[in-house]
Every structure is written in structure tokens, then in C-alpha cells.
N, C-alpha and C positions, 0 to 999 in steps of 0.2 A: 349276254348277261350284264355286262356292265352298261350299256345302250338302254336294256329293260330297267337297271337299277336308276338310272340317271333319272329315266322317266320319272319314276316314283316319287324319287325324290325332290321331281322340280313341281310339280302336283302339289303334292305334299305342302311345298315352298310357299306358291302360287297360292292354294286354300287355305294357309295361315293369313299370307298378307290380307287376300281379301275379307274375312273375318275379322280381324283384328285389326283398328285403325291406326292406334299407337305401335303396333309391333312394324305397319305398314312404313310408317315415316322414320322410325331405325330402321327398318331393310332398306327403304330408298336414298337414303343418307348414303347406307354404306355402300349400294351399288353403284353410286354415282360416284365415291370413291375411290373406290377398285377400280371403276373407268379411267378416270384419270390417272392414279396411278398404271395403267396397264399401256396407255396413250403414252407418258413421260419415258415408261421402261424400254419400250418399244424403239419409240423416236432416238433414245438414246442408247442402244444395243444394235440398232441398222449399221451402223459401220462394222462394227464387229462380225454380224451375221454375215455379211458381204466378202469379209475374208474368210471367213470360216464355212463357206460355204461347202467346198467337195467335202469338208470333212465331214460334216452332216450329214451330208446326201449318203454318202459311206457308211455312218453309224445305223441312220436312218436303213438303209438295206439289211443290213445284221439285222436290226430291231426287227423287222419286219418278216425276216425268215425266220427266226425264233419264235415268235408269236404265232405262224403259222405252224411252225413242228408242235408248240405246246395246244396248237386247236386241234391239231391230228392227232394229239395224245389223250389230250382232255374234250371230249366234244361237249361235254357239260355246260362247256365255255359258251356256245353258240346257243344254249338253248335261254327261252324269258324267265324272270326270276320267278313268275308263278308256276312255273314247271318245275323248277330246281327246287325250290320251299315246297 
């Protein structure tokens, strides 16, 4: 569901810019900024991450077995958003 939504929405995204020339060069502004900001974040959170790692991998395991008990609860979850709508 949310893999089918992503889709839609990056389409979606994708067919404005290209339509739109002016909407084009503010979306490319801001993605090139997000880039770098996501490049600075990164470079400077590696140490962190590095010790914080088992804890992660830890959390990361709960998340992961939650997510699958709520897909064996909800299979709605697993279906595309044009089935669900």
C-alpha cells in the first residue's frame, strides 16, 4: 500500500515538473537542497550511528516483527492502492 502510494505520488511529482517549467526549477532547487542537506546530516551523524549501532539493529528487529504481526492482522496493508480505493 504504501510502495503503490509512493508510486502515485512520485508520477504525479514527475508530471507536474515536466509540464510546468517554472514549477520545474523550484522543485529542482529544492532537490538539490535536500541533497545536500541529507549529504551534511549523514556525514555528520556517522559517528553516532557507529556507536549506536546494536541499538539499532535491536530496535530495527522489534520494528520489524511488529510490522509483520500488523500485515497478518491487516492484509489490506499488502494490497495496491487501486484495490484498496
Amino acid at each position: 500500500l504504501v510502495s503503490s502510494a509512493y508510486g502515485m505520488v512520485s508520477t504525479a511529482y514527475a508530471t507536474t515538473k515536466e509540464s510546468h517549467p517554472y514549477v520545474r526549477s523550484v522543485c529542482d532547487a529544492a532537490e538539490k537542497g535536500v541533497k545536500t542537506l541529507t549529504a551534511a546530516a549523514v556525514s555528520g551523524a556517522q559517528p553516532i550511528l557507529t556507536k549506536l549501532e546494536p541499538q539499532i539493529s535491536t530496535a530495527n528487529e522489534y520494528a520489524c516483527k511488529g510490522l509483520d504481526k500488523l500485515e497478518e492482522k491487516l492484509p489490506i496493508l499488502q494490497q495496491p492502492t487501486e484495490k484498496v480505493v
